[in-house]
Biopython code that builds the backbone (N, CA, C, O; Angstrom):
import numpy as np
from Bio.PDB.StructureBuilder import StructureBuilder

atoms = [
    (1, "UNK", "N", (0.847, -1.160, 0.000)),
    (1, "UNK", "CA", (0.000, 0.000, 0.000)),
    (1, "UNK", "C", (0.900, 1.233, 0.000)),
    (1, "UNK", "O", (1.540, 1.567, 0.997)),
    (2, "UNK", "N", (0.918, 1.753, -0.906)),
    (2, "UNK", "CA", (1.564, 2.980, -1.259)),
    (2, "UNK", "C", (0.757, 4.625, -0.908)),
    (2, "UNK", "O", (-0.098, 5.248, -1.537)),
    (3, "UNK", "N", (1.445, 4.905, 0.296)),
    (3, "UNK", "CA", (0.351, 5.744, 0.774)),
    (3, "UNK", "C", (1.337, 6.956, 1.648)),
    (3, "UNK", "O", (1.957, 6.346, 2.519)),
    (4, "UNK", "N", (1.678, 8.492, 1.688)),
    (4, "UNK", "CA", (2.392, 9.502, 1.907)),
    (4, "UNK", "C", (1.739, 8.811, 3.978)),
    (4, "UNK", "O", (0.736, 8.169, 4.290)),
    (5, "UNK", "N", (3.021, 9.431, 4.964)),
    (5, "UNK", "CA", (2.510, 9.038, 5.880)),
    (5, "UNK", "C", (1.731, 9.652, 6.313)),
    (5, "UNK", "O", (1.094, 8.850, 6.996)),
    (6, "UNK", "N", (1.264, 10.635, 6.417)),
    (6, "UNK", "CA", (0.239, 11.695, 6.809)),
    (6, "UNK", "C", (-1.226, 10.829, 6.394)),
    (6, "UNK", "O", (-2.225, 10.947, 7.104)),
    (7, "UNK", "N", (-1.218, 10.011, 5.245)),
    (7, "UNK", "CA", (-2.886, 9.227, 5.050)),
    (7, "UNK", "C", (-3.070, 7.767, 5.934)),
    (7, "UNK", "O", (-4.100, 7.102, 6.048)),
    (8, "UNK", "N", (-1.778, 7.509, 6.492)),
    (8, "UNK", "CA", (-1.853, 6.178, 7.207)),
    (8, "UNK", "C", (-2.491, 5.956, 8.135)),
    (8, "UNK", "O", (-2.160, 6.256, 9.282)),
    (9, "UNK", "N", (-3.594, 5.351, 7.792)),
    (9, "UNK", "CA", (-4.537, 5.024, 9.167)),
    (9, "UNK", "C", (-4.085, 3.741, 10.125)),
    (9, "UNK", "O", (-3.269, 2.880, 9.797)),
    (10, "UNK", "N", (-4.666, 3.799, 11.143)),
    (10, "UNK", "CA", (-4.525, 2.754, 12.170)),
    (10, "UNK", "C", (-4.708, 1.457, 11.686)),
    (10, "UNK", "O", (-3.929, 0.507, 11.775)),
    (11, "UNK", "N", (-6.401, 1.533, 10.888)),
    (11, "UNK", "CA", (-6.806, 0.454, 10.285)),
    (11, "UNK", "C", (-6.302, -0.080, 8.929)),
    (11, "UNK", "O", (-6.461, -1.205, 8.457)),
    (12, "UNK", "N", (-5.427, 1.366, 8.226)),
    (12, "UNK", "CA", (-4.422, 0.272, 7.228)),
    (12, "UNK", "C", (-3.027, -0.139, 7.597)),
    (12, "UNK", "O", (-2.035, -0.658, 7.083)),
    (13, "UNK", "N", (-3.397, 0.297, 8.618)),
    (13, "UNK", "CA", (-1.472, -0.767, 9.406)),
    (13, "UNK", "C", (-2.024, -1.880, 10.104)),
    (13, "UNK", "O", (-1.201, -2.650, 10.599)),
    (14, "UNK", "N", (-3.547, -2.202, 10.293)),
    (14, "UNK", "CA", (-3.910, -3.497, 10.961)),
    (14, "UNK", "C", (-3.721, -4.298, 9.850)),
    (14, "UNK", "O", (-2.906, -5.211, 9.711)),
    (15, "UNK", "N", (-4.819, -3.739, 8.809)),
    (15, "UNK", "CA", (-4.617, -4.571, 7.571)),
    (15, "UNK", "C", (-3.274, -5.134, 7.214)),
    (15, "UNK", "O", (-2.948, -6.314, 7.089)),
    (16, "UNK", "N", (-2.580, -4.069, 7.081)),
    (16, "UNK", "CA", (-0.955, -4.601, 6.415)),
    (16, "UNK", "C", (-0.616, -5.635, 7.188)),
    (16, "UNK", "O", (-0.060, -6.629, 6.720)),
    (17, "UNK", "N", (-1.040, -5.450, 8.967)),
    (17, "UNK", "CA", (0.374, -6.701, 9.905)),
    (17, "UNK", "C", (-0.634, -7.607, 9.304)),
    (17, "UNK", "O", (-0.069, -8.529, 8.715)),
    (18, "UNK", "N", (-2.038, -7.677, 9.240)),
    (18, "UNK", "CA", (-2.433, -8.769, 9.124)),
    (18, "UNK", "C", (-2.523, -9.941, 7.785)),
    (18, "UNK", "O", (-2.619, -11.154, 7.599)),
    (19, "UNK", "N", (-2.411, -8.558, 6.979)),
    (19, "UNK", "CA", (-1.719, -9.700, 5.924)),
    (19, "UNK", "C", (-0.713, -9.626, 5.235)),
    (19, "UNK", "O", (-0.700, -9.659, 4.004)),
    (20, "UNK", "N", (0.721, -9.463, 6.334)),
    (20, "UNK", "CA", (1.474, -9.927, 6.311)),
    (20, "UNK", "C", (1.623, -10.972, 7.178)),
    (20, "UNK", "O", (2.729, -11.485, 7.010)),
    (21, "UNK", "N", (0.914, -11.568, 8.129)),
    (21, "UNK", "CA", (0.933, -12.267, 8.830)),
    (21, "UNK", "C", (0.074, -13.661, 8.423)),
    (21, "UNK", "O", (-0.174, -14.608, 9.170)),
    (22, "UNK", "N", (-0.407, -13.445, 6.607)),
    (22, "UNK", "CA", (-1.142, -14.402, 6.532)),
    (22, "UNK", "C", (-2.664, -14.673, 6.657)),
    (22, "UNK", "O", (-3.115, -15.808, 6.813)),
    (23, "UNK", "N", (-3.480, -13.471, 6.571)),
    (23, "UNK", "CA", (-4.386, -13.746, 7.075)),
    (23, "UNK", "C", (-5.225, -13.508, 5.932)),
    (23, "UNK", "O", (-4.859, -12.574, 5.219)),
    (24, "UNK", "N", (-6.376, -14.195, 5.549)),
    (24, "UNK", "CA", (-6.984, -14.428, 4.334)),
    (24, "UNK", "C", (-8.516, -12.996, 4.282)),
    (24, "UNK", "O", (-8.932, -12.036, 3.633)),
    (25, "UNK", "N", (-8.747, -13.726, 5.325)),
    (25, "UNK", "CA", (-10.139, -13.471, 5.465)),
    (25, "UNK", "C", (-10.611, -12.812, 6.762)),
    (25, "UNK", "O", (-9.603, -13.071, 7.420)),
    (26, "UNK", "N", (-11.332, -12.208, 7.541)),
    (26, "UNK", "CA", (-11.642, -11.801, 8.205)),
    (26, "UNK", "C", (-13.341, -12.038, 8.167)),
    (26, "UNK", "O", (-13.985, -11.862, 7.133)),
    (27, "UNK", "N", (-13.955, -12.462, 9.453)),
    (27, "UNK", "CA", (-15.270, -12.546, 9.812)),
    (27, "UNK", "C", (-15.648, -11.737, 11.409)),
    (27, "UNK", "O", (-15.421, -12.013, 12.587)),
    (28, "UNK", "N", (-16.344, -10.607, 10.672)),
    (28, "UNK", "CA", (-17.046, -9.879, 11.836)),
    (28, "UNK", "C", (-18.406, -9.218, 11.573)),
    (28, "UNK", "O", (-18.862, -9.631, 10.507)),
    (29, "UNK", "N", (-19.058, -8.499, 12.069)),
    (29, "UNK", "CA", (-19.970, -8.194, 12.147)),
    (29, "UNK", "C", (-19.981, -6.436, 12.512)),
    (29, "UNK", "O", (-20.114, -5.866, 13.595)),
    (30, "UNK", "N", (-19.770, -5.847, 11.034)),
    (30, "UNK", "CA", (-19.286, -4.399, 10.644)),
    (30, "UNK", "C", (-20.312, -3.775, 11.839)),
    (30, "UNK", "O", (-21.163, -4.250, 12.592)),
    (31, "UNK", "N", (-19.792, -2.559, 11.601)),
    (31, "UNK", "CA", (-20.184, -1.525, 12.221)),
    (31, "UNK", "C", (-19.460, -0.010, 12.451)),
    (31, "UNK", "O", (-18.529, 0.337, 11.724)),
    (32, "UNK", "N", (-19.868, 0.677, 13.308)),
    (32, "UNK", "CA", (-18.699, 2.046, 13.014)),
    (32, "UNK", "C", (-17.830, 1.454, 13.496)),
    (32, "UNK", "O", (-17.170, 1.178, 12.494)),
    (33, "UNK", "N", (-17.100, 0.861, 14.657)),
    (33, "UNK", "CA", (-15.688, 0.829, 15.169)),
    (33, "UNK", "C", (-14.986, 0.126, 13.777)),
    (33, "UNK", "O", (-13.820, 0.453, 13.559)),
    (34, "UNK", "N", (-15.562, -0.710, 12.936)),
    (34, "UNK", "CA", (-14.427, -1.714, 12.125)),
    (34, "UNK", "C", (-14.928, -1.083, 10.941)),
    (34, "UNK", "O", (-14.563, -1.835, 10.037)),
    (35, "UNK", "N", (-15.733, 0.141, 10.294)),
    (35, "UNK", "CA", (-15.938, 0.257, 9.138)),
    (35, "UNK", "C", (-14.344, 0.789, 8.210)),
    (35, "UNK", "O", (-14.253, 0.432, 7.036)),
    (36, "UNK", "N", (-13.491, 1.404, 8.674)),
    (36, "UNK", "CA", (-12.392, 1.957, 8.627)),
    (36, "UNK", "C", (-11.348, 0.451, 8.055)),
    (36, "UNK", "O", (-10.414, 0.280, 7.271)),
    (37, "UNK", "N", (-12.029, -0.254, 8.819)),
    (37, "UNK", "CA", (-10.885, -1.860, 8.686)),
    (37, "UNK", "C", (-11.405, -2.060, 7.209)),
    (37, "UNK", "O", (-10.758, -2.099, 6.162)),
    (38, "UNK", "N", (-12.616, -2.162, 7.406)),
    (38, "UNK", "CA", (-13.762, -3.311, 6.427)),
    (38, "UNK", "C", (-13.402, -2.438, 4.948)),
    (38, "UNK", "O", (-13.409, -2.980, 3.842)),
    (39, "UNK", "N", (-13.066, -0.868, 5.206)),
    (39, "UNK", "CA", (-12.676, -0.626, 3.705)),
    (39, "UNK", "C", (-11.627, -0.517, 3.070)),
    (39, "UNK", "O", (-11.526, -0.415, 1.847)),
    (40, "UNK", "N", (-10.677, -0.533, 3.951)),
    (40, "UNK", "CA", (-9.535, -1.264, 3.515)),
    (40, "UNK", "C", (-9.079, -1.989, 2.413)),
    (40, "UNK", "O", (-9.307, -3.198, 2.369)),
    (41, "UNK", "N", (-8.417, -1.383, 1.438)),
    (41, "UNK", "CA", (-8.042, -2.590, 0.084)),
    (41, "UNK", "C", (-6.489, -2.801, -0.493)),
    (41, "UNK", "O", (-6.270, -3.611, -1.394)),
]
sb = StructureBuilder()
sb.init_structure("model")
sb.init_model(0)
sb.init_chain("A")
sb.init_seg("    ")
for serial, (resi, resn, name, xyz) in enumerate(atoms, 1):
    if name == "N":
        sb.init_residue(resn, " ", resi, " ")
    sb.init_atom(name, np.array(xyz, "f"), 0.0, 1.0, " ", f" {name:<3s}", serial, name[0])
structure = sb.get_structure()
């Protein structure tokens, strides 16, 4: 993810450890706290 650091969100550095760590898929049940995660690409 190619992104100046000033746009780096919390939820795209979860994303990144998490898939760098392998992780495919994610199952939750959105809402405001994880909408930030959930759009993530």
């Amino acid at each position: 993810m190619e992104q100046s650091k000033e746009s780096v969100t919390v939820a795209d550095q979860v994303a990144d450890m998490l898939a760098d760590a392998g992780v495919k898929h994610i199952y939750a049940i959105t809402g405001d706290s994880l909408n930030d995660l959930t759009n993530c690409s």
